[in-house]
C-alpha positions in Angstrom: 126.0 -58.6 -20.5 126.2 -56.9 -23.7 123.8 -54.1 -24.2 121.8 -54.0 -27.3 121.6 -50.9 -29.2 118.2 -51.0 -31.2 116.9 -48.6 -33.6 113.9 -46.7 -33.9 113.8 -43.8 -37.1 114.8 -40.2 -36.1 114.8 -40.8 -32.3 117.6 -43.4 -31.1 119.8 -43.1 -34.3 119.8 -39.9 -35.6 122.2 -36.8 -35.9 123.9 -36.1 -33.2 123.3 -32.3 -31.8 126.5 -31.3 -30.2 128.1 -29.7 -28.2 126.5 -30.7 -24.9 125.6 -28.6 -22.9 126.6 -27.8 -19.5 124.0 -27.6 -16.5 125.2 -23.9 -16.4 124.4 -23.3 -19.4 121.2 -24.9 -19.3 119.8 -22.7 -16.1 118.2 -19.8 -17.0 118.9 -16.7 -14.7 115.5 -16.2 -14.3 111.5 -16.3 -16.0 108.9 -13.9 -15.7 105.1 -14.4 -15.1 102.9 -11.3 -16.0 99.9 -11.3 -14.0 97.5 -8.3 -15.8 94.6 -6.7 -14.3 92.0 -8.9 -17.1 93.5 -11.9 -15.0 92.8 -10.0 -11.6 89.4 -9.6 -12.5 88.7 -13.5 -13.2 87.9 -14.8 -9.5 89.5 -17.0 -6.7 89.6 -19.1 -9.4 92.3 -17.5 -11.5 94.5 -18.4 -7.7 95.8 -21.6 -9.0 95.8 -21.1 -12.4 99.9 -19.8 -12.7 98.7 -16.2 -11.1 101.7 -14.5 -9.3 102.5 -13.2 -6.0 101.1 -10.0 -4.5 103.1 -7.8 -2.6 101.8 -6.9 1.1 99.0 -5.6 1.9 100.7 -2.8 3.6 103.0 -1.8 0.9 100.6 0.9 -0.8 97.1 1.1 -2.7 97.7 -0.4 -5.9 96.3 -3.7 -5.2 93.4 -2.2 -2.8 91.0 -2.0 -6.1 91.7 -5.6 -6.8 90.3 -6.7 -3.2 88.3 -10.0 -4.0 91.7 -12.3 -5.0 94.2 -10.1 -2.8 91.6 -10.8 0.1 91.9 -14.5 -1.0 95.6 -14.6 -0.8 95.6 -12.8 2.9 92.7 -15.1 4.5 94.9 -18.2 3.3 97.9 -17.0 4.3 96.3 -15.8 8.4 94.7 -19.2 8.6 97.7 -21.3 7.9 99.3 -18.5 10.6 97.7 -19.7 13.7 100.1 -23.2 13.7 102.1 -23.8 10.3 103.9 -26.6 12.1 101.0 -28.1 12.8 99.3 -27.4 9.1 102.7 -29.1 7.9 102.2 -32.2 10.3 105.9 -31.4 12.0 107.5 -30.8 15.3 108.5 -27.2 16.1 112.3 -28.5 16.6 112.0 -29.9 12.6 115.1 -30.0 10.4 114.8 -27.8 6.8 115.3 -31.4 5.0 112.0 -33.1 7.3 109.8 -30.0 6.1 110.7 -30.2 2.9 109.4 -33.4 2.8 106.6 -33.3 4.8 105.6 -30.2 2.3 106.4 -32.4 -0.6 103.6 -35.1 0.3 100.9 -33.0 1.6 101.5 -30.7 -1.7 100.8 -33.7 -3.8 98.1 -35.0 -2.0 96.0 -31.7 -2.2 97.0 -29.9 -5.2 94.0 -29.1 -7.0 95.4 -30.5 -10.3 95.2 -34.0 -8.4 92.5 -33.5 -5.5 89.1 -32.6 -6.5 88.0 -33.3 -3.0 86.2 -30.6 -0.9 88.4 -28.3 1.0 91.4 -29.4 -1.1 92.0 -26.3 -2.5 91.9 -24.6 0.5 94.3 -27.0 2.4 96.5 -26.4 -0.2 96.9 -22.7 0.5 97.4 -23.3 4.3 100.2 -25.6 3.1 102.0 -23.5 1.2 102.0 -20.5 3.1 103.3 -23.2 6.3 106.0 -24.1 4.1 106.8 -20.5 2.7 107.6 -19.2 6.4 108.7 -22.6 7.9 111.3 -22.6 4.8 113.3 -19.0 5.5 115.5 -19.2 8.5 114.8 -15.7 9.0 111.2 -16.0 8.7 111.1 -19.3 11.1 113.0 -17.2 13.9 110.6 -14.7 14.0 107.3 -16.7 13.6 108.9 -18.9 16.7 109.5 -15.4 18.6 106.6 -13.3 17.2 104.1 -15.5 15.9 102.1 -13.8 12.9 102.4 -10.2 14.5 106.1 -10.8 13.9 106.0 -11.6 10.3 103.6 -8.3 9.8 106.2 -6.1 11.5 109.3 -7.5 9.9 107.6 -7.0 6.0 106.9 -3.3 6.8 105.9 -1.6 3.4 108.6 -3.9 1.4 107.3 -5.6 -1.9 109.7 -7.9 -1.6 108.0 -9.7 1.0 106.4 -13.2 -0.1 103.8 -13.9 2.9 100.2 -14.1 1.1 102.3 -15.4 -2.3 100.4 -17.6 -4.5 100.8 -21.4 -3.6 101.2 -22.3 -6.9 104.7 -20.1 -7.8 105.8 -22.1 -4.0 104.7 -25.4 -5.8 107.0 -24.9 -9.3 110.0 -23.6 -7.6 109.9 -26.5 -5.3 108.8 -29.1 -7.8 109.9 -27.5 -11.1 106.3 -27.2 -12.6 103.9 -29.8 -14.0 107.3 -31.8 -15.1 108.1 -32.4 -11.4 104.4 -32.6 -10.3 103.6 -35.4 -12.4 107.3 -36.8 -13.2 109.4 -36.6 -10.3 110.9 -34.4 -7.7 113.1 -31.7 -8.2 116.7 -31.3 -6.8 115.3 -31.2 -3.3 114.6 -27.4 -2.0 115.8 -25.8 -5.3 114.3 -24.1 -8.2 114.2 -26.8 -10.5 114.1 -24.6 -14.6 113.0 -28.2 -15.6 116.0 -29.5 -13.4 115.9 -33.3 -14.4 116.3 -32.4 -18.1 119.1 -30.3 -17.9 121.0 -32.3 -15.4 120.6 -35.1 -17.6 121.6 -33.1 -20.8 124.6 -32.0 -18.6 125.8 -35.8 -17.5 125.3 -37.3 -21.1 128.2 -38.4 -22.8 129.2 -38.2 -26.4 131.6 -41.8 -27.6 133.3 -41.6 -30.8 132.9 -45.1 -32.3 134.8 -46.2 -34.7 134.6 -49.2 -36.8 135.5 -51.4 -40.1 133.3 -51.0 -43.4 132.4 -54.6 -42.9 131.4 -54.4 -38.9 128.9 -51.7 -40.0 127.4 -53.6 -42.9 126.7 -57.0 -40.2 126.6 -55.5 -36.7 128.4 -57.8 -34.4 129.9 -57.0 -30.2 132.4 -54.7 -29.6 133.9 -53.8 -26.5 134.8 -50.0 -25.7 136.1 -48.0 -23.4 134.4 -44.8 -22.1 135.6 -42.2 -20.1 132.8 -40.8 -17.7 133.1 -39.0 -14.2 131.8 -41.4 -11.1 130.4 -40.1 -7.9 133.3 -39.4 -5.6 133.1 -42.7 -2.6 134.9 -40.4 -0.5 132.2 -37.7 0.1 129.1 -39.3 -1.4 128.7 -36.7 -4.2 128.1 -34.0 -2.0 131.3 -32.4 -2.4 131.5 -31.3 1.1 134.5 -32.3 3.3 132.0 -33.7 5.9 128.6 -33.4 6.4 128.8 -30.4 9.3 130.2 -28.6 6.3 127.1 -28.1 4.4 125.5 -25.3 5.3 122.0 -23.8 4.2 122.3 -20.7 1.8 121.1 -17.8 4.3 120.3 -15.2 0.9 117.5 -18.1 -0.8 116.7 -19.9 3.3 117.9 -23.0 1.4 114.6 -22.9 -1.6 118.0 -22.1 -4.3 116.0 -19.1 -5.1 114.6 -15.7 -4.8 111.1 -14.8 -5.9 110.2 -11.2 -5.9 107.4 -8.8 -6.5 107.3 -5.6 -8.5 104.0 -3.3 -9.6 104.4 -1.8 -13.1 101.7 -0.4 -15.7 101.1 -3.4 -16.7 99.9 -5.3 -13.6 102.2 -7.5 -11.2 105.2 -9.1 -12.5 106.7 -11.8 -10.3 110.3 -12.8 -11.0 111.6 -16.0 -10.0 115.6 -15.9 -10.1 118.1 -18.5 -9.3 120.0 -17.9 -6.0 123.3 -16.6 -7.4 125.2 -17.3 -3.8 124.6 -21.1 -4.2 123.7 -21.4 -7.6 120.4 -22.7 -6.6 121.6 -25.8 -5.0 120.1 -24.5 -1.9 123.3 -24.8 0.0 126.8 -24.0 0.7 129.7 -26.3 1.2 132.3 -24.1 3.7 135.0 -26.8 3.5 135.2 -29.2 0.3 136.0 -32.6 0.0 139.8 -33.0 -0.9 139.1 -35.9 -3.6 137.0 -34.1 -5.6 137.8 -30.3 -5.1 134.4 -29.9 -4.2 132.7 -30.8 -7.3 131.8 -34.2 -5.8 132.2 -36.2 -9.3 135.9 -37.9 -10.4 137.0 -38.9 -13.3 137.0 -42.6 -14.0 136.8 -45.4 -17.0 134.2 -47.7 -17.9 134.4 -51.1 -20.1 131.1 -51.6 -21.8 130.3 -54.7 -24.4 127.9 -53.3 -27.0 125.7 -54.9 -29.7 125.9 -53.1 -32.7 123.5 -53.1 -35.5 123.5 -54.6 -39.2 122.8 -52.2 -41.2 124.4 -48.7 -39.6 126.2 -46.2 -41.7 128.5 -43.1 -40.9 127.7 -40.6 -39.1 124.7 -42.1 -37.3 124.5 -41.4 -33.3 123.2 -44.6 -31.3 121.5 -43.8 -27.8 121.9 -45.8 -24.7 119.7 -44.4 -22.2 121.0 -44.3 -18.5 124.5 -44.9 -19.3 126.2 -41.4 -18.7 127.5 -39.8 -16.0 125.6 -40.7 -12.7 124.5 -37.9 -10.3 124.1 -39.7 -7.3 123.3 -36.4 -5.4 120.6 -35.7 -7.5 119.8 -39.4 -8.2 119.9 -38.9 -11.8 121.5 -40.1 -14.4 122.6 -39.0 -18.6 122.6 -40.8 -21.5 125.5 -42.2 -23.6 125.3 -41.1 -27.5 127.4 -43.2 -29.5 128.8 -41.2 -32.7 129.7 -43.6 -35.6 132.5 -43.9 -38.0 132.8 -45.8 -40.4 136.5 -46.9 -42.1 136.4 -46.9 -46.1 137.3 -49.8 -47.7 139.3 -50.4 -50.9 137.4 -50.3 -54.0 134.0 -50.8 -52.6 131.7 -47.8 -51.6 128.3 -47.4 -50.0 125.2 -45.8 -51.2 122.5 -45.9 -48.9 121.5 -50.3 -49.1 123.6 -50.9 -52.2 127.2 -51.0 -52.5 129.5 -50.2 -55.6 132.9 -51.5 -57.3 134.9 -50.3 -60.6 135.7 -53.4 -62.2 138.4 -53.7 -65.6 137.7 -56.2 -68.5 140.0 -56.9 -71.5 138.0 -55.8 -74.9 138.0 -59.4 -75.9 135.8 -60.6 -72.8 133.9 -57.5 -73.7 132.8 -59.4 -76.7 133.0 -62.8 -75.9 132.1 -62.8 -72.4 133.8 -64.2 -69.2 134.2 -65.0 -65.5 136.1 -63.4 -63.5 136.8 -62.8 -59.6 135.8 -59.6 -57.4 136.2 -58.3 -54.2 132.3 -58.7 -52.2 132.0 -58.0 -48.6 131.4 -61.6 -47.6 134.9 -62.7 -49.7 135.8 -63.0 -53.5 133.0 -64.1 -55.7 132.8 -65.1 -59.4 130.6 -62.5 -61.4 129.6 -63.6 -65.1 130.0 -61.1 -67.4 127.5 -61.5 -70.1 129.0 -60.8 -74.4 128.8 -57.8 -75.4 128.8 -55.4 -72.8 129.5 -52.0 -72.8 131.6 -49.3 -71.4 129.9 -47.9 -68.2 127.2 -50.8 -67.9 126.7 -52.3 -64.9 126.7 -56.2 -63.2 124.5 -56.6 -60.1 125.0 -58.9 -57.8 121.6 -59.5 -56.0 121.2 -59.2 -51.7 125.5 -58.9 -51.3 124.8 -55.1 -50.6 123.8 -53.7 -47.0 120.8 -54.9 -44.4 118.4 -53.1 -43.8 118.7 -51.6 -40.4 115.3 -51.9 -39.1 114.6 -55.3 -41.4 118.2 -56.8 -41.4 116.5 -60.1 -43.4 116.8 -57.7 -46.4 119.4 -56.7 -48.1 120.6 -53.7 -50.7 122.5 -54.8 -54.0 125.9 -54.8 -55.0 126.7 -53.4 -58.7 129.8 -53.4 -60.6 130.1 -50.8 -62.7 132.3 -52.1 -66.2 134.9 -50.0 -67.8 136.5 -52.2 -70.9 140.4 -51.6 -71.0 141.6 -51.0 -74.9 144.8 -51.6 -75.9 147.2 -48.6 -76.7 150.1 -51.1 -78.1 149.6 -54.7 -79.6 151.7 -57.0 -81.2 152.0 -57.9 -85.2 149.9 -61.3 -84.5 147.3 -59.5 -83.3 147.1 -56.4 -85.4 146.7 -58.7 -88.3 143.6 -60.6 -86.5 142.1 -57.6 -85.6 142.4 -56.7 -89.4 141.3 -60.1 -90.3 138.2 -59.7 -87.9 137.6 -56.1 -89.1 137.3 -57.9 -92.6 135.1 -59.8 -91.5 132.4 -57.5 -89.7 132.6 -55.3 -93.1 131.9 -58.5 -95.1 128.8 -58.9 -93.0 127.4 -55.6 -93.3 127.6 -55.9 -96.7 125.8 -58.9 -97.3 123.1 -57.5 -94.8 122.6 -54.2 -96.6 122.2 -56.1 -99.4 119.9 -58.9 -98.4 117.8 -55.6 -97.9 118.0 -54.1 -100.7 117.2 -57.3 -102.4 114.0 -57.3 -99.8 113.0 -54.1 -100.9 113.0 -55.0 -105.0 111.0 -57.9 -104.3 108.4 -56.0 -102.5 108.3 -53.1 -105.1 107.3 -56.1 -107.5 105.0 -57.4 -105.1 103.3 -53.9 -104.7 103.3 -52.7 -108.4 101.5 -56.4 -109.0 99.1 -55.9 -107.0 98.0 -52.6 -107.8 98.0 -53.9 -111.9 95.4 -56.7 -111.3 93.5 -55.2 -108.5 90.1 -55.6 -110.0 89.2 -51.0 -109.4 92.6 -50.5 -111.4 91.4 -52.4 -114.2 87.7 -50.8 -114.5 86.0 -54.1 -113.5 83.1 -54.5 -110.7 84.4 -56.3 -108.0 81.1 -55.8 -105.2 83.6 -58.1 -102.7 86.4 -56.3 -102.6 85.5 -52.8 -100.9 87.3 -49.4 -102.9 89.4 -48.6 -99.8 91.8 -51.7 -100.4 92.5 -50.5 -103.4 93.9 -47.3 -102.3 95.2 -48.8 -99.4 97.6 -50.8 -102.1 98.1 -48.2 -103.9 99.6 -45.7 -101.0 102.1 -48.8 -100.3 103.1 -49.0 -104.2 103.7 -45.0 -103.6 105.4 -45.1 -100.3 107.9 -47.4 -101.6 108.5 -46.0 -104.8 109.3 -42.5 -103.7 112.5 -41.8 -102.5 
């Protein structure tokens, strides 16, 4: 089925923005969060509000003097202790992908942006300090051995340690931020930088598409071929040679990235950074799929029928949503922009709705008028060129320009600009007519400057009459006639008199 390409102003057709990005270029190493002392001093409160970890308790007296939120942090963080597997509704022998998703669901169902419920809030801390020990291998191993007590002993004094961190930094590095809250999930246990944008920036496709003046002008199918990269059958878009080869990234414990805690003048400043082992995928592949070369995508060809628009011009990009590359990994696929070009045709040339031609005339049909054949975009057509027409005017020929892309039913112009073609060299014969006809046009001046002139005595008479017998010029009383004709008259006699 042919897919319909519609327009909508400055959003499906519109300049194209290349290059396009890659994904790599599109992930940020890293983004800070600046959590200042004013912001310390708001409350419990300010917990969900974007604040930033705190290092742990232990690690020194810097954060002693801000005791009512750091207090809040810890009692969260000791509750959840006492059974996280339970808190996350899983069995101790759980696999990293079934608490992902078991923290996925209860973080949605009690986030505090979507549950105004009593004891939300709370819940939601217990959840997220579950999932930020049941997440890290190394952390899991020594809750299972240790329990709480072991988690205490192995952070020491290091402010690198996450325990007590604030659920909402847990909730955007899994989710991606409000975007995945409300939108969608993120690439499942990785920092998602916005991660559904840029991996569909990074699977769009750009299409050169190139067409004849007259396809552009009334739309019509067209069948293309576009080169695009398909998920690879052989290993499911996972890249991995099978699936004992995937292996969770021990530096990140699978999240695909690193959050850490440093005190400076300024506060606490909490740095989330992408996992540079597995580039924040969250895992490593130890032996790739041959196919592919790990990269779980090969190339392939697609046949498309598209319906192209009356109406669009050079240069304009066409967007067909969901028609890039396909991530089946991720579940997500780009878009396919469509760059137009537009061949030039012979002798005609577009300007905006309205389309232009040169046409040549002989001087004679210059004067006399004629009919004559020209080149439209819908075939030859007879244009009537009225007598008398000048060098440079123009002939329109009304609706034969271009639709209107957004209201095909109406339709540009198309003008023919005249250029009359004078004769360098001509024969005896007509030298002598021209003559003759020369003759004549002087004859007929003539007669009409003097037919003026002739005009102009006779009113002089008239005037200098008038003036004679007007009834003031001769002293008599004439109560009728008011004294302003009179002069009136008499400015006319002058007027014409003076040279």
């Amino acid at each position: 089925m042919p897919i319909a390409i519609t327009h909508t102003p400055h959003s499906s057709i519109s300049t194209f923005p290349p290059p396009f990005p890659n994904s790599s270029a599109l992930r940020p190493n890293s983004f800070l969060k600046f959590h200042t002392s004013s912001s310390l001093s708001s409350g419990a409160s300010t917990f969900f509000n974007k604040t930033l970890p705190f290092p742990n308790p232990n690690s020194g007296g810097f954060l002693r003097r801000r005791s009512p939120l750091r207090r809040a942090s810890l009692r969260a963080s000791a509750t959840a202790a006492t059974d996280y597997y339970s808190t996350l509704k899983v069995g101790r022998n759980a696999t990293l992908q079934e608490i992902k998703a078991s923290y996925r669901k209860l973080a949605r169902k009690y986030h505090p942006d979507l549950n105004k419920g009593p004891g939300a809030e709370e819940k939601f801390k217990e959840i997220s300090a579950a999932y930020e020990v049941l997440s890290d291998d190394e952390k899991r191993s020594l809750y299972d051995r240790f329990g709480e007590a072991g988690l205490q002993g192995e952070n020491g004094g290091s402010s690198n340690y996450s325990q007590g961190v604030d659920p909402s930094v847990i909730f955007d590095a899994f989710f991606g931020g409000s975007d995945g809250l409300f939108g969608g999930m993120g690439e499942q246990g990785g920092i998602n930088f916005n991660f559904r944008n840029r991996g569909n920036q990074a699977l769009d496709i750009r299409y050169d598409l190139y067409m004849s003046f007259e396809e552009a002008i009334f739309g019509g199918q067209k069948e293309i071929e576009v080169p695009c990269s398909e998920t690879c059958d052989k290993c499911d878009g996972t890249g991995a040679k099978s699936s004992s080869s995937i292996k969770s990234c021990t530096a990140c414990g699978g999240r695909g990235g690193v959050v850490k805690s440093e005190r400076t003048p300024f506060g606490v400043m909490s740095q989330v950074s992408t996992c540079l082992k597995c580039g924040g995928d969250g895992k490593i592949v130890t032996d790739h799929c041959q196919s592919c070369g790990g990269s779980g995508q090969v190339q392939s060809k697609r046949n498309m029928k598209i319906v192209i628009p009356p109406g669009v011009s050079d240069g304009a990009t066409m967007q067909i949503q969901g028609e890039g590359n396909l991530d089946k990994k991720r579940g997500i696929a780009g878009d396919l922009y469509l760059v137009v070009h537009v061949n030039k045709k012979h002798g005609i040339w577009r300007d905006g709705l309205h389309l232009y031609s040169k046409i040549n005339i002989d001087y004679t049909e210059a004067i006399l008028g004629t009919v004559i054949k020209v080149e439209t975009v819908e075939g030859m057509r007879d244009l009537q060129i009225p007598s008398g027409i000048q060098p440079g005017e123009r002939v329109k020929m009304s609706r034969m320009g271009v639709p209107n892309i957004n209201k095909p039913s109406f339709r540009g112009d198309h003008h023919f600009i005249v250029n009359v073609l004078i004769p360098k060299d001509i024969s005896d014969t007509e030298r002598a007519l021209v003559k003759e006809l020369a003759s004549l046009r002087a004859s007929s001046r003539l007669h009409s400057d003097s037919a003026n002139t002739n005009g102009k005595d006779d009113l002089k008479k008239g005037l200098h009459q008038s003036v004679l017998t007007h009834p003031h010029h001769c002293g008599g009383v004439a109560s009728q006639i008011p004294h302003w004709h009179f002069q009136f008259l008499y400015f006319l006699f002058l007027l014409v008199y003076l040279p």
